[in-house]
C-alpha positions in Angstrom: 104.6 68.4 200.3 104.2 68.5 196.4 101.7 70.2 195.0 99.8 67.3 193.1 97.7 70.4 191.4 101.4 72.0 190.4 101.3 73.1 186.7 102.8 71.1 183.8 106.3 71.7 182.4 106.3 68.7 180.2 105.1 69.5 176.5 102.8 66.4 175.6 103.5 65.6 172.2 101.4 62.9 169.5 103.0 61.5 166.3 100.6 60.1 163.9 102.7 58.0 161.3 101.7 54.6 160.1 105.7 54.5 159.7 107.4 52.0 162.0 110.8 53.4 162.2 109.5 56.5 162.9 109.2 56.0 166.2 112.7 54.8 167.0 113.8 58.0 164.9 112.0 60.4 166.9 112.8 58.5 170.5 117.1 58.9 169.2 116.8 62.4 168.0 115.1 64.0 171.2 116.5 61.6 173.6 117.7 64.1 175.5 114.3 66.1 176.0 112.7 62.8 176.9 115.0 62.2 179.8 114.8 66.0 180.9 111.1 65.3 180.9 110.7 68.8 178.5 108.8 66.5 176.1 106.7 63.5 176.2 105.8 61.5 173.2 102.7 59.5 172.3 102.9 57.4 168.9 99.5 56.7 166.6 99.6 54.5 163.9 96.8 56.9 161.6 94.2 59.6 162.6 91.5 57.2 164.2 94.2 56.0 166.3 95.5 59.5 167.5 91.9 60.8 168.0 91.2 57.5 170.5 94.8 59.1 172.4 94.0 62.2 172.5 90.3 61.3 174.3 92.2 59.1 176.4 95.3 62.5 177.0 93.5 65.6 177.1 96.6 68.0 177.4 98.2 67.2 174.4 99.9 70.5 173.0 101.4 69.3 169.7 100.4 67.4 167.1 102.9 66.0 164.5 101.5 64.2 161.9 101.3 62.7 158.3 99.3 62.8 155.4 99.0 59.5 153.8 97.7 57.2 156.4 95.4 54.6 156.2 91.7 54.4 157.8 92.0 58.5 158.7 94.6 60.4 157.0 96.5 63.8 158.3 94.4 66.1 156.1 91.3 64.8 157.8 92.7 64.3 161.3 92.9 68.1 160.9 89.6 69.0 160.5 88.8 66.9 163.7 91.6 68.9 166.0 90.0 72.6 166.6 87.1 70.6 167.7 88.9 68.9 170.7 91.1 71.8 171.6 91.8 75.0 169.6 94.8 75.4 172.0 96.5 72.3 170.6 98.4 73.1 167.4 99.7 70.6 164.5 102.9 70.4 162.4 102.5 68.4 159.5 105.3 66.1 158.5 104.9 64.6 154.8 106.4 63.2 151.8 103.6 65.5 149.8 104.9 69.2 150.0 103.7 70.1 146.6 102.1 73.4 147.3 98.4 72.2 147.0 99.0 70.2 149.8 101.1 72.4 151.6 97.9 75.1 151.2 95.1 72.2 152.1 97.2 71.8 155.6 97.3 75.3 156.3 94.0 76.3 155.4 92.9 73.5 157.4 94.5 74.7 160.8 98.3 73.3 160.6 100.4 75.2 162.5 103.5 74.7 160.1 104.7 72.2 157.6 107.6 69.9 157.4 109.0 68.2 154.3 110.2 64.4 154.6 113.1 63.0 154.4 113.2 64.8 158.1 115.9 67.5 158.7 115.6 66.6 162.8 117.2 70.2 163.2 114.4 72.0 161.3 111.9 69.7 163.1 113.2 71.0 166.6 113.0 74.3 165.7 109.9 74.1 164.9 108.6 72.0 167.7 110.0 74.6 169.7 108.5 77.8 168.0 105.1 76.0 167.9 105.3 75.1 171.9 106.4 78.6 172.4 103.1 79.8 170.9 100.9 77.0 172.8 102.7 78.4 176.0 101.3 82.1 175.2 98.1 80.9 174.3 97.9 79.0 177.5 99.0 81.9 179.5 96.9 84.4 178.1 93.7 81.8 178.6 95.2 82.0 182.1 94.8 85.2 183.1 91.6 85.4 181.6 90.2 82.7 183.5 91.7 83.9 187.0 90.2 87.6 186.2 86.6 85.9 185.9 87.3 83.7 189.2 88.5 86.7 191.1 85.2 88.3 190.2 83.2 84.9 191.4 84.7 85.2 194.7 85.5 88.2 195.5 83.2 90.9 197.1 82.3 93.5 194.4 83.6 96.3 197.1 86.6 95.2 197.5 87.3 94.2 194.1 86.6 97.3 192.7 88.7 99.3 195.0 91.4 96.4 194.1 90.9 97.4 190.5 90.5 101.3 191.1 94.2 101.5 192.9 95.6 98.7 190.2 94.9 101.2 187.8 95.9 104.1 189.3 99.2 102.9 189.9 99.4 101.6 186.7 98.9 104.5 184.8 101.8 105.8 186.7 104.6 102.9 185.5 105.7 104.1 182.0 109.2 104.0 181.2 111.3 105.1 177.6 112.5 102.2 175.7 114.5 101.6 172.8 112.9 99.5 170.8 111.6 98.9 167.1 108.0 99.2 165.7 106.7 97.6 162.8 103.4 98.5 161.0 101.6 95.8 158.8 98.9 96.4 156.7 96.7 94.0 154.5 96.1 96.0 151.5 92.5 95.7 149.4 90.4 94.3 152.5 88.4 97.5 152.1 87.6 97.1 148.8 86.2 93.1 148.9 84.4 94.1 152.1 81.9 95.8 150.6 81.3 93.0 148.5 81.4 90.2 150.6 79.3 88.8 153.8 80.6 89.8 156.7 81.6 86.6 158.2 83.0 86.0 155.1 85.3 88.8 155.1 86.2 88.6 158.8 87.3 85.1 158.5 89.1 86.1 155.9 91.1 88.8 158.2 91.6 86.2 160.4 93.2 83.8 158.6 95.6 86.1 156.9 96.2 88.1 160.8 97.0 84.6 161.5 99.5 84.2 159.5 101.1 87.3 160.3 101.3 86.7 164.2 103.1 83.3 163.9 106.0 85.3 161.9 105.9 87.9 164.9 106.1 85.8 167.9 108.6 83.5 165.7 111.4 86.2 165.6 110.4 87.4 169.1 108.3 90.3 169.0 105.1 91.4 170.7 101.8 92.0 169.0 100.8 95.4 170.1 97.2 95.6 168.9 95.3 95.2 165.7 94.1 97.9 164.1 91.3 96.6 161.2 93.0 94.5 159.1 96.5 96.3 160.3 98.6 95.3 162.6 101.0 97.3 165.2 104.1 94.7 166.6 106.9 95.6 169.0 110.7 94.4 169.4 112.8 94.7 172.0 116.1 93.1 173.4 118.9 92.3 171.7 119.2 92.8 167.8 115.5 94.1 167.7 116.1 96.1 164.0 117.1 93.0 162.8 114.5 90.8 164.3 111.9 93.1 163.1 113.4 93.3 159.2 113.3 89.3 159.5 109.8 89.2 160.9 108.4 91.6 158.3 110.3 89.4 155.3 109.1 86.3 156.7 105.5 87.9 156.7 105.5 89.3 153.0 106.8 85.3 151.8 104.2 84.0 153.6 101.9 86.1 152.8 102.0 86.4 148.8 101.8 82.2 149.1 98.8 82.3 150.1 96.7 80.8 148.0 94.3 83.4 145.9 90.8 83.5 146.9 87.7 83.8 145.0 83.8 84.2 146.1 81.0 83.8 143.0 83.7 86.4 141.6 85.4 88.4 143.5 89.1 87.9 143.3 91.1 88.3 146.1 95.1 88.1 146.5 96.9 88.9 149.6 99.7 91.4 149.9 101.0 93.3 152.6 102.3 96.9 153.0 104.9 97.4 155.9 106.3 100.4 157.6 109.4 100.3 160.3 110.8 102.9 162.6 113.3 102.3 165.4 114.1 104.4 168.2 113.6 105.9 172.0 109.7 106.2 172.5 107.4 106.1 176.0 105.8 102.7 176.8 103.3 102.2 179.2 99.5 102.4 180.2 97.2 104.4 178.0 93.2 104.9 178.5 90.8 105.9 180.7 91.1 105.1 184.4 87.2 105.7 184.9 86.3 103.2 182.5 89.1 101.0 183.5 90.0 100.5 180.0 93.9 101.3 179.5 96.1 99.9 176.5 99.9 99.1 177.5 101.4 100.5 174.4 104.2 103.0 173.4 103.7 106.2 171.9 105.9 109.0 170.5 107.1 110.3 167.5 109.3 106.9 166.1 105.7 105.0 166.4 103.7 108.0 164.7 106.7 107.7 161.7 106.6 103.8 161.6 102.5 104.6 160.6 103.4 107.1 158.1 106.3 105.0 156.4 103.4 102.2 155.9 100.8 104.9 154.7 103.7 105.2 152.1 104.6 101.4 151.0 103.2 100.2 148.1 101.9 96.5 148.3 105.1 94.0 149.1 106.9 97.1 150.2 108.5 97.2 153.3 109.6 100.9 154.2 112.1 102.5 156.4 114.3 105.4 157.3 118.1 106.2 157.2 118.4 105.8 160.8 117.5 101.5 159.9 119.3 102.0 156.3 122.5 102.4 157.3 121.5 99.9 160.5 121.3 97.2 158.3 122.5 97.7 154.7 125.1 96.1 155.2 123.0 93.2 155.7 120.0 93.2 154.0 119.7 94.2 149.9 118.0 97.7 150.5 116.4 100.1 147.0 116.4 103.8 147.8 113.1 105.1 146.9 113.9 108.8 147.2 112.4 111.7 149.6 109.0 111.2 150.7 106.6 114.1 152.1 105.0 112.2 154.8 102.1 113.5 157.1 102.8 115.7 160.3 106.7 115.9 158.8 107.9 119.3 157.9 110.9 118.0 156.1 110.6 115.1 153.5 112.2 111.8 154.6 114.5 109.6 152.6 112.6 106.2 152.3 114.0 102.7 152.0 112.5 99.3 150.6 113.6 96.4 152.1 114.0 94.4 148.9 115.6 90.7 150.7 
Protein backbone atom coordinates (compact mmCIF):
# COMPACT_ATOMS: atom_id res chain seq x y z
CA UNK A 1 0.00 0.00 0.00
CA UNK A 2 1.32 3.57 -0.52
CA UNK A 3 2.07 5.56 2.10
CA UNK A 4 -0.44 8.59 1.56
CA UNK A 5 1.82 10.31 4.61
CA UNK A 6 5.08 9.48 2.20
CA UNK A 7 7.31 12.63 2.01
CA UNK A 8 7.44 15.03 -0.96
CA UNK A 9 9.97 14.82 -3.84
CA UNK A 10 8.31 17.38 -5.96
CA UNK A 11 9.80 21.00 -5.37
CA UNK A 12 6.58 23.32 -5.41
CA UNK A 13 7.51 26.24 -7.21
CA UNK A 14 5.38 30.05 -7.60
CA UNK A 15 6.07 32.54 -10.41
CA UNK A 16 4.78 35.92 -9.80
CA UNK A 17 4.85 37.81 -13.19
CA UNK A 18 2.12 40.01 -14.54
CA UNK A 19 3.94 38.78 -17.95
CA UNK A 20 1.79 36.57 -20.10
CA UNK A 21 4.35 34.81 -22.00
CA UNK A 22 6.06 34.08 -19.17
CA UNK A 23 4.34 31.28 -18.40
CA UNK A 24 4.55 29.41 -21.66
CA UNK A 25 8.40 30.27 -21.35
CA UNK A 26 8.87 28.71 -18.15
CA UNK A 27 6.32 25.53 -18.93
CA UNK A 28 9.00 24.94 -22.52
CA UNK A 29 12.26 25.44 -20.66
CA UNK A 30 11.65 22.94 -17.68
CA UNK A 31 9.40 20.65 -19.54
CA UNK A 32 11.31 18.03 -18.69
CA UNK A 33 11.19 18.53 -14.78
CA UNK A 34 7.44 18.96 -15.04
CA UNK A 35 7.01 15.59 -16.55
CA UNK A 36 9.60 13.87 -14.09
CA UNK A 37 7.41 15.54 -11.47
CA UNK A 38 10.96 17.15 -9.83
CA UNK A 39 9.11 20.47 -10.06
CA UNK A 40 5.70 21.75 -10.01
CA UNK A 41 4.77 25.26 -11.06
CA UNK A 42 2.07 27.67 -9.89
CA UNK A 43 1.68 30.99 -11.95
CA UNK A 44 0.45 34.59 -10.08
CA UNK A 45 -0.31 37.43 -11.95
CA UNK A 46 1.26 40.05 -8.96
CA UNK A 47 1.98 39.63 -5.18
CA UNK A 48 -1.77 39.74 -3.96
CA UNK A 49 -2.30 37.05 -6.26
CA UNK A 50 0.68 34.76 -5.15
CA UNK A 51 0.00 35.49 -1.41
CA UNK A 52 -4.00 34.13 -2.05
CA UNK A 53 -1.78 30.76 -3.68
CA UNK A 54 0.37 30.32 -1.24
CA UNK A 55 -2.67 30.34 1.62
CA UNK A 56 -4.34 28.17 -0.54
CA UNK A 57 -0.47 25.74 -1.12
CA UNK A 58 1.32 25.76 2.02
CA UNK A 59 4.44 23.81 0.89
CA UNK A 60 5.60 25.99 -1.58
CA UNK A 61 9.64 25.98 -1.43
CA UNK A 62 10.52 28.57 -4.07
CA UNK A 63 9.41 31.69 -4.96
CA UNK A 64 10.36 33.33 -8.31
CA UNK A 65 9.19 36.57 -8.75
CA UNK A 66 9.23 40.22 -10.27
CA UNK A 67 9.51 43.56 -9.30
CA UNK A 68 7.23 45.76 -11.21
CA UNK A 69 3.80 44.36 -10.73
CA UNK A 70 0.74 45.94 -10.39
CA UNK A 71 -1.65 45.97 -7.14
CA UNK A 72 1.55 44.28 -4.93
CA UNK A 73 4.88 44.42 -6.40
CA UNK A 74 8.02 41.88 -5.77
CA UNK A 75 9.79 44.17 -3.37
CA UNK A 76 6.67 44.12 -1.15
CA UNK A 77 5.64 40.47 -1.73
CA UNK A 78 9.05 40.10 0.06
CA UNK A 79 8.42 41.53 3.13
CA UNK A 80 5.17 39.36 3.44
CA UNK A 81 7.19 35.80 2.77
CA UNK A 82 9.29 35.21 6.15
CA UNK A 83 5.94 35.74 7.72
CA UNK A 84 4.29 32.66 5.97
CA UNK A 85 7.29 30.41 5.97
CA UNK A 86 10.98 31.31 6.74
CA UNK A 87 11.72 27.94 5.06
CA UNK A 88 10.48 29.15 1.65
CA UNK A 89 13.09 31.16 -0.15
CA UNK A 90 12.75 33.65 -3.24
CA UNK A 91 14.69 34.35 -6.44
CA UNK A 92 13.92 37.53 -7.84
CA UNK A 93 13.70 37.81 -11.56
CA UNK A 94 13.63 41.54 -12.94
CA UNK A 95 14.26 43.98 -15.63
CA UNK A 96 15.62 46.41 -12.61
CA UNK A 97 19.19 45.03 -11.60
CA UNK A 98 20.64 48.30 -10.96
CA UNK A 99 22.38 47.72 -7.74
CA UNK A 100 19.88 49.70 -5.47
CA UNK A 101 17.42 47.33 -6.36
CA UNK A 102 19.55 44.38 -6.40
CA UNK A 103 20.49 45.46 -2.50
CA UNK A 104 16.60 46.36 -1.58
CA UNK A 105 15.90 42.45 -2.69
CA UNK A 106 18.53 41.12 -0.67
CA UNK A 107 18.19 43.05 2.29
CA UNK A 108 14.67 42.22 2.13
CA UNK A 109 15.17 38.31 2.30
CA UNK A 110 15.73 37.21 -1.58
CA UNK A 111 17.53 34.37 -1.85
CA UNK A 112 19.35 35.42 -5.16
CA UNK A 113 18.71 37.68 -8.05
CA UNK A 114 18.24 37.18 -11.63
CA UNK A 115 18.62 39.71 -14.46
CA UNK A 116 15.86 39.70 -17.47
CA UNK A 117 16.12 39.06 -20.51
CA UNK A 118 16.28 35.28 -18.78
CA UNK A 119 19.41 33.25 -19.39
CA UNK A 120 17.08 29.82 -18.66
CA UNK A 121 20.58 28.14 -17.96
CA UNK A 122 21.51 30.60 -15.13
CA UNK A 123 17.89 30.39 -13.90
CA UNK A 124 18.21 26.50 -13.43
CA UNK A 125 21.21 26.74 -11.76
CA UNK A 126 19.93 28.73 -9.49
CA UNK A 127 16.56 27.08 -8.91
CA UNK A 128 18.58 24.21 -8.17
CA UNK A 129 21.21 25.74 -5.70
CA UNK A 130 18.29 27.45 -3.87
CA UNK A 131 16.12 23.97 -3.61
CA UNK A 132 19.38 22.44 -2.50
CA UNK A 133 19.38 24.87 0.43
CA UNK A 134 15.43 24.56 1.18
CA UNK A 135 16.26 20.67 1.26
CA UNK A 136 18.92 21.19 4.21
CA UNK A 137 16.81 23.51 5.89
CA UNK A 138 14.02 21.09 5.78
CA UNK A 139 16.20 18.31 6.97
CA UNK A 140 17.80 19.93 9.64
CA UNK A 141 14.12 21.21 10.95
CA UNK A 142 13.57 17.41 10.67
CA UNK A 143 15.73 16.03 12.99
CA UNK A 144 15.02 18.56 15.28
CA UNK A 145 11.49 17.98 15.36
CA UNK A 146 11.89 13.98 15.70
CA UNK A 147 14.50 14.61 18.70
CA UNK A 148 11.65 16.56 20.62
CA UNK A 149 8.89 13.78 19.66
CA UNK A 150 11.25 11.01 20.71
CA UNK A 151 11.41 12.83 24.10
CA UNK A 152 7.33 13.19 24.09
CA UNK A 153 6.99 9.57 23.83
CA UNK A 154 9.53 7.94 25.04
CA UNK A 155 10.16 6.89 28.66
CA UNK A 156 12.89 9.17 30.13
CA UNK A 157 14.76 5.66 31.35
CA UNK A 158 15.01 4.32 28.42
CA UNK A 159 15.73 7.40 26.47
CA UNK A 160 18.51 8.33 28.39
CA UNK A 161 20.25 5.04 28.29
CA UNK A 162 19.41 5.27 24.32
CA UNK A 163 21.35 8.57 24.39
CA UNK A 164 24.12 7.44 26.99
CA UNK A 165 25.25 4.30 24.54
CA UNK A 166 24.48 6.72 21.27
CA UNK A 167 27.13 8.73 22.62
CA UNK A 168 29.38 6.36 23.72
CA UNK A 169 29.68 4.84 20.52
CA UNK A 170 29.87 7.88 18.88
CA UNK A 171 32.71 9.22 20.47
CA UNK A 172 34.36 6.12 19.19
CA UNK A 173 33.63 6.69 15.11
CA UNK A 174 36.44 9.16 14.04
CA UNK A 175 38.18 8.49 10.97
CA UNK A 176 41.31 10.68 9.10
CA UNK A 177 40.20 12.55 6.09
CA UNK A 178 41.62 14.44 3.46
CA UNK A 179 39.90 17.26 3.13
CA UNK A 180 40.18 21.28 2.96
CA UNK A 181 39.43 23.88 5.75
CA UNK A 182 38.54 27.29 5.23
CA UNK A 183 38.48 30.00 8.02
CA UNK A 184 36.29 33.26 7.47
CA UNK A 185 36.35 36.08 9.45
CA UNK A 186 34.20 39.33 9.43
CA UNK A 187 36.69 41.92 10.28
CA UNK A 188 35.62 45.21 12.52
CA UNK A 189 32.45 43.59 14.17
CA UNK A 190 34.32 44.05 17.51
CA UNK A 191 34.86 47.48 17.09
CA UNK A 192 30.90 48.63 16.12
CA UNK A 193 29.78 46.27 18.91
CA UNK A 194 30.69 48.30 21.45
CA UNK A 195 28.84 50.99 19.92
CA UNK A 196 25.84 49.61 18.88
CA UNK A 197 22.59 47.78 20.53
CA UNK A 198 22.86 44.45 20.73
CA UNK A 199 20.16 43.40 18.52
CA UNK A 200 21.38 45.71 16.36
CA UNK A 201 24.73 44.24 16.00
CA UNK A 202 23.59 40.59 16.06
CA UNK A 203 21.40 41.15 13.19
CA UNK A 204 23.92 42.57 11.64
CA UNK A 205 26.13 39.24 12.04
CA UNK A 206 23.45 37.51 10.79
CA UNK A 207 22.83 38.99 7.76
CA UNK A 208 26.43 39.19 6.70
CA UNK A 209 26.87 35.01 8.10
CA UNK A 210 24.08 34.75 5.73
CA UNK A 211 25.59 35.67 3.07
CA UNK A 212 28.59 33.73 3.65
CA UNK A 213 26.72 30.28 4.10
CA UNK A 214 24.84 30.49 0.73
CA UNK A 215 28.48 30.73 -1.07
CA UNK A 216 29.52 27.61 1.13
CA UNK A 217 26.73 25.22 0.53
CA UNK A 218 26.78 26.67 -3.23
CA UNK A 219 30.27 25.14 -4.05
CA UNK A 220 29.49 22.16 -1.77
CA UNK A 221 31.01 22.53 1.49
CA UNK A 222 29.89 21.95 5.07
CA UNK A 223 29.52 24.70 7.61
CA UNK A 224 31.42 23.46 10.56
CA UNK A 225 30.52 25.88 13.33
CA UNK A 226 30.49 29.55 13.85
CA UNK A 227 32.76 30.95 15.96
CA UNK A 228 31.58 34.94 16.82
CA UNK A 229 31.38 36.56 13.75
CA UNK A 230 33.92 33.76 12.17
CA UNK A 231 33.19 31.09 10.46
CA UNK A 232 34.90 27.44 10.25
CA UNK A 233 33.62 25.41 6.70
CA UNK A 234 34.76 21.96 5.49
CA UNK A 235 35.29 20.43 1.84
CA UNK A 236 35.48 17.17 0.93
CA UNK A 237 35.10 14.93 -2.30
CA UNK A 238 36.32 15.56 -5.40
CA UNK A 239 38.28 18.87 -6.25
CA UNK A 240 37.71 20.13 -2.58
CA UNK A 241 41.00 22.86 -2.88
CA UNK A 242 39.37 24.10 -5.63
CA UNK A 243 35.84 24.22 -4.37
CA UNK A 244 36.98 25.87 -1.29
CA UNK A 245 39.27 28.75 -3.34
CA UNK A 246 35.81 29.33 -5.33
CA UNK A 247 33.71 29.40 -2.28
CA UNK A 248 36.07 31.84 -0.38
CA UNK A 249 36.17 34.19 -3.78
CA UNK A 250 32.59 34.02 -4.19
CA UNK A 251 32.25 35.13 -0.45
CA UNK A 252 34.84 38.13 -0.55
CA UNK A 253 32.55 39.57 -4.02
CA UNK A 254 29.68 39.12 -2.23
CA UNK A 255 30.68 40.43 0.55
CA UNK A 256 32.39 43.89 -0.31
CA UNK A 257 28.79 44.50 -2.36
CA UNK A 258 27.18 44.73 0.44
CA UNK A 259 25.84 47.78 0.78
CA UNK A 260 27.68 50.06 3.63
CA UNK A 261 25.77 50.55 6.78
CA UNK A 262 25.39 53.38 8.98
CA UNK A 263 23.65 53.82 12.64
CA UNK A 264 23.23 57.77 13.95
CA UNK A 265 26.99 57.53 12.85
CA UNK A 266 28.71 54.70 12.98
CA UNK A 267 29.98 53.62 9.63
CA UNK A 268 30.22 50.15 8.94
CA UNK A 269 31.65 48.34 5.64
CA UNK A 270 31.95 44.71 5.34
CA UNK A 271 35.15 42.83 4.54
CA UNK A 272 36.30 39.48 5.15
CA UNK A 273 39.59 37.98 6.13
CA UNK A 274 40.17 34.23 4.95
CA UNK A 275 42.55 31.55 5.87
CA UNK A 276 42.84 27.98 3.96
CA UNK A 277 44.82 24.85 4.73
CA UNK A 278 44.31 21.48 3.05
CA UNK A 279 45.42 18.21 4.23
CA UNK A 280 45.03 14.75 6.31
CA UNK A 281 43.35 15.74 9.76
CA UNK A 282 41.02 13.43 12.37
CA UNK A 283 37.23 14.05 12.00
CA UNK A 284 34.86 12.91 14.34
CA UNK A 285 32.95 13.51 17.74
CA UNK A 286 34.36 16.03 20.16
CA UNK A 287 32.87 16.97 23.79
CA UNK A 288 31.80 15.83 26.81
CA UNK A 289 29.89 12.53 26.99
CA UNK A 290 28.47 13.40 30.56
CA UNK A 291 26.92 16.45 29.40
CA UNK A 292 26.00 14.89 26.22
CA UNK A 293 27.29 17.72 24.41
CA UNK A 294 29.78 16.51 21.53
CA UNK A 295 30.71 18.63 18.24
CA UNK A 296 31.40 16.40 14.97
CA UNK A 297 34.32 18.33 13.85
CA UNK A 298 37.97 17.74 12.67
CA UNK A 299 40.94 18.65 14.43
CA UNK A 300 44.75 18.43 13.85
CA UNK A 301 47.44 20.46 12.91
CA UNK A 302 46.08 21.50 8.93
CA UNK A 303 42.84 23.01 10.94
CA UNK A 304 45.02 24.77 13.73
CA UNK A 305 47.24 26.33 10.40
CA UNK A 306 44.06 27.25 8.41
CA UNK A 307 43.27 29.53 11.90
CA UNK A 308 46.58 30.94 11.91
CA UNK A 309 46.79 31.76 8.09
CA UNK A 310 43.37 33.87 8.74
CA UNK A 311 44.86 35.49 12.07
CA UNK A 312 47.39 36.67 9.26
CA UNK A 313 45.11 38.04 6.25
CA UNK A 314 44.54 41.40 6.06
CA UNK A 315 40.88 42.45 5.17
CA UNK A 316 39.87 40.99 1.38
CA UNK A 317 42.91 38.67 1.82
CA UNK A 318 42.52 35.16 1.38
CA UNK A 319 45.73 33.26 2.68
CA UNK A 320 47.24 30.00 2.04
CA UNK A 321 50.29 27.79 1.99
CA UNK A 322 52.68 26.25 -0.60
CA UNK A 323 51.14 22.94 -0.32
CA UNK A 324 47.60 24.95 -2.05
CA UNK A 325 50.07 27.37 -4.10
CA UNK A 326 51.39 25.14 -6.23
CA UNK A 327 47.85 23.15 -6.03
CA UNK A 328 46.29 25.70 -7.81
CA UNK A 329 48.59 28.38 -9.39
CA UNK A 330 48.19 27.24 -12.27
CA UNK A 331 44.74 28.19 -11.96
CA UNK A 332 43.99 30.88 -9.98
CA UNK A 333 46.23 34.46 -10.16
CA UNK A 334 48.14 33.93 -6.69
CA UNK A 335 50.63 37.22 -5.02
CA UNK A 336 53.39 35.81 -2.83
CA UNK A 337 53.38 37.68 0.39
CA UNK A 338 56.58 36.36 1.83
CA UNK A 339 57.44 34.20 5.17
CA UNK A 340 55.15 34.62 7.93
CA UNK A 341 55.98 33.82 11.73
CA UNK A 342 52.72 32.37 12.66
CA UNK A 343 51.65 31.13 16.18
CA UNK A 344 52.66 27.56 17.56
CA UNK A 345 55.01 27.39 14.21
CA UNK A 346 58.63 27.05 14.82
CA UNK A 347 59.59 27.75 11.34
CA UNK A 348 58.03 30.71 9.36
CA UNK A 349 55.62 29.85 6.55
CA UNK A 350 55.56 31.10 2.96
CA UNK A 351 52.03 32.75 2.63
CA UNK A 352 49.93 33.20 -0.48
CA UNK A 353 46.97 35.67 -1.34
CA UNK A 354 44.51 34.48 -3.46
CA UNK A 355 44.26 37.57 -5.68
CA UNK A 356 41.26 36.08 -8.51
Amino acid sequence: MTDSKAEKTTAKIIVVDDEPDLEALIKQKFRRQIREKAYEFIFANNGLDALAKLDQHSDVDLVLSDINMPEMDGLTLLMRLSELNPIMKAIVISAYGDMQNIRTAMNRGAFDFVTKPVNFDDLDATIAKSLAYVRQLKETLKAVRENNILKMYVDENVLNFMTRKEFENAITANESIEATVVFIDICGFTAISEKLPADLVVRLINQHLDVIVKEIIAHEGYIDKFIGDAVMAIFKGNHHIDRAIEAALAVRKQVNQMPEANYDGVVFKAQVSIGINSGEMVSGNIGSVSLKRLDYTVIGDVVNTAQRFQAAAAPSQIIVGENIYENIKEYFKCECIGEAKLKNKEQPLVIYNVVE
